[in-house]
N, C-alpha and C positions, 0 to 999 in steps of 0.2 A: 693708891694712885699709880698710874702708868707709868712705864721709862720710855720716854720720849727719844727719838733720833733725828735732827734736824742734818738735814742733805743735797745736795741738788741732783739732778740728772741730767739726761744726756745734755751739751752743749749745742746750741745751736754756731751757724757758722760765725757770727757777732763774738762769739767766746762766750755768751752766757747762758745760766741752765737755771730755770727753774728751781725755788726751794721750797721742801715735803719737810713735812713733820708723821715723822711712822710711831705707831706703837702697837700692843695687842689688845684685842679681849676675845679672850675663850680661844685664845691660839691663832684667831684669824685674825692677821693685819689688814691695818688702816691705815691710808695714805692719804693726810691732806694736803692740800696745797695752799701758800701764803698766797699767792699771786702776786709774787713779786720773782722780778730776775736780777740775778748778780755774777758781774764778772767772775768765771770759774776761778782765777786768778788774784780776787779778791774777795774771796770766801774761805774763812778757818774753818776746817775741816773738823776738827777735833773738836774747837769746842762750840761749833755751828753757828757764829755770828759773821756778817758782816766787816770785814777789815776798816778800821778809820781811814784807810788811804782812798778807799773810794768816799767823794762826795756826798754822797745821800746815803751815808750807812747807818747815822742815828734815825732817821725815816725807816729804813728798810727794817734793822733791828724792833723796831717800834712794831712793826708790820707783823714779824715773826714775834715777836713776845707775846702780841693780841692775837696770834693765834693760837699758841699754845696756852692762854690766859684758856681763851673760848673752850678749848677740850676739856680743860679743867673744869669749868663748869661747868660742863653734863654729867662727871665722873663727881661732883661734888654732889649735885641736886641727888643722882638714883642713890646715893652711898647717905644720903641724911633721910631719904623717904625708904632706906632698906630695902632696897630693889634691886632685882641683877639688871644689868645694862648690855643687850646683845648687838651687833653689827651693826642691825636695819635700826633699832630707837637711836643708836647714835648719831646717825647719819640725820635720822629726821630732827631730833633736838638741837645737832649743831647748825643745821639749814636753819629751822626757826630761830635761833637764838640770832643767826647771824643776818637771815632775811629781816625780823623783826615782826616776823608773821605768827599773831595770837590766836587765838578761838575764836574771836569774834571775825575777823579776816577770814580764816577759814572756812566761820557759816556762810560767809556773805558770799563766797565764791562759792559755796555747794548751793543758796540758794539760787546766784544763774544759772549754773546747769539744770537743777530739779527742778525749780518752783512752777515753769510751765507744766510739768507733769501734773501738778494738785490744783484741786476746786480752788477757788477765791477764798472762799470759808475755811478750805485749809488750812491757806495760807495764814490770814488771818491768827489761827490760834499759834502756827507756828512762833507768829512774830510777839505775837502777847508772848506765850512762853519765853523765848528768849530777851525778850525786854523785862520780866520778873528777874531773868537772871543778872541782868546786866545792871537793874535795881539794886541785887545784890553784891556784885562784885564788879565795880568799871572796868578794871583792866583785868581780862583773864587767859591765862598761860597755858600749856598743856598740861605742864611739871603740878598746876593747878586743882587739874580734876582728880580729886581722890576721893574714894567712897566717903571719907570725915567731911570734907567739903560739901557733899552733899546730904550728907545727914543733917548739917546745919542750915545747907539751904531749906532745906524741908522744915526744919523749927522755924524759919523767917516766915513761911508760907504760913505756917499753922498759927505763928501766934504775933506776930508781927504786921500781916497781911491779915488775916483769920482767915485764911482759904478754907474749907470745906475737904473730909478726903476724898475724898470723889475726883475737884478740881486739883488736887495735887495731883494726884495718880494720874491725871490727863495732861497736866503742863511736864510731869517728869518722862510719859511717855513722848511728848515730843519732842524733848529735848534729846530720848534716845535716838530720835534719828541721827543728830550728828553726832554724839559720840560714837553712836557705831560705826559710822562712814569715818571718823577719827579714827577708831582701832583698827576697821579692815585697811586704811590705809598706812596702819601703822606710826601714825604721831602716839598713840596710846598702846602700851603692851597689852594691859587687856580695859574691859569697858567697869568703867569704877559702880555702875549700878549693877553690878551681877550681885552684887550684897551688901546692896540695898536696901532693907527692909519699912516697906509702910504698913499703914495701921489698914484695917479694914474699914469696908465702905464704912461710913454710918446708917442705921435703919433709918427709911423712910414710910411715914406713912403716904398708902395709896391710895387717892379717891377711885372710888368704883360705884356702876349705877347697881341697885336692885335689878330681881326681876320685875316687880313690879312698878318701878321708876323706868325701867328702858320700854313696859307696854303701856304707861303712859305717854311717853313718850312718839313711841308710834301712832297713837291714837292722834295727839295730836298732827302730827304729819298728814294722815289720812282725813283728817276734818277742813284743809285745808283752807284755814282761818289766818294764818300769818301772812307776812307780808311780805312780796316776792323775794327780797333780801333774806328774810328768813327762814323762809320756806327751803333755800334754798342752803343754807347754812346746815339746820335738822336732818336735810338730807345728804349732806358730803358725814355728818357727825353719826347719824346710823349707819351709816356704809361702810363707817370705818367700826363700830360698833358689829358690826357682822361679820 
């Protein structure tokens, strides 16, 4: 766990300054802010609360305690999931914890920026996938996504849903769209499908015509006996057949 330094800075003319909670990781300080201000004058320095002689110092105290609560909890989550914790995740997991901004927030606001970019049918699969997931888990966090998370979502698919692997492989690919736009924007250290692992397609059998089925085929088209619907169908189906 961190050592915390609860402080204020410079004074405005009012007499009051602003109070920071600093600590380290990996040697670089961090400085947050309670957003709250207290008379320089009634602020213990030493042991960083609030003086009772001011008014609102159980409020203020209150103020500063939840936010070094809040620290604590990002230093808590990466220290139980065995992860190091660098400058930029902090920064991001303390905003979300304290914005209140999950995964699902996040797609919603990458799909108004993106979504005009993609076909409708795109779109579409996008929103299927991510409503599978959301099937899965209602409420989901960053601190969330870990490769076990998704190993399991992948069993719900397989034997829960009976997805085919074919459609897994397609719903998990577009779900990589936002975790990667998560990692490059650093709510994620790295992207929890890098290992991954799915099953292979399953074999399909494929219909196919003969040679002598596709120059029947032709024959009929050149007899032309069908009916202009038809006729017309045979020939978009050889076209493609050529």
């Amino acid at each position: 766990m961190a050592t915390y330094r609860i402080y204020q800075k410079k004074a405005d003319n009012n007499g009051e300054a602003s109070v920071y909670v600093s600590f380290y990781i990996r040697r670089e300080k961090i400085e947050v802010s309670t957003k709250t201000k207290v008379n320089v004058k009634l602020f213990d320095k030493d042991k960083g609360v609030v003086k009772n002689s001011d008014p609102f110092a159980s409020d203020k105290n209150l103020i500063i305690s939840n936010t070094v609560a809040s620290i604590n909890n990002v230093f808590v989550k990466y220290r139980l999931r065995e992860r190091d914790l660098t400058k930029s995740l902090f920064w991001k997991e303390y905003k979300t914890q304290r914005t209140g901004k999950d995964f699902w927030t996040f797609c919603k606001e990458y799909q108004k920026l993106k979504f005009q970019e993609l076909a409708w049918a795109s779109q579409k699969l996008h929103k299927s996938s991510l409503q599978k997931l959301k099937d899965f888990r209602s409420e989901l966090y960053f601190e969330d996504l870990t490769t076990d998370f998704f190993r399991e979502f992948v069993l719900y698919l397989r034997k829960r849903r009976k997805n085919k692997e074919v459609t897994i492989r397609k719903t998990i690919k577009n779900l990589a769209v936002y975790i990667n736009e998560a990692t490059r924007k650093h709510y994620l250290q790295e992207s929890p499908l890098l290992n991954l692992k799915l099953r292979g397609i399953d074999e399909s059998k494929v219909e196919y015509l003969t040679p002598d089925e596709l120059k029947r085929l032709v024959s009929l088209y050149k007899s032309d006996i069908l009916s202009a619907n038809l006729q017309e169908v045979l020939s978009f189906f050889l076209f493609m057949c050529y």
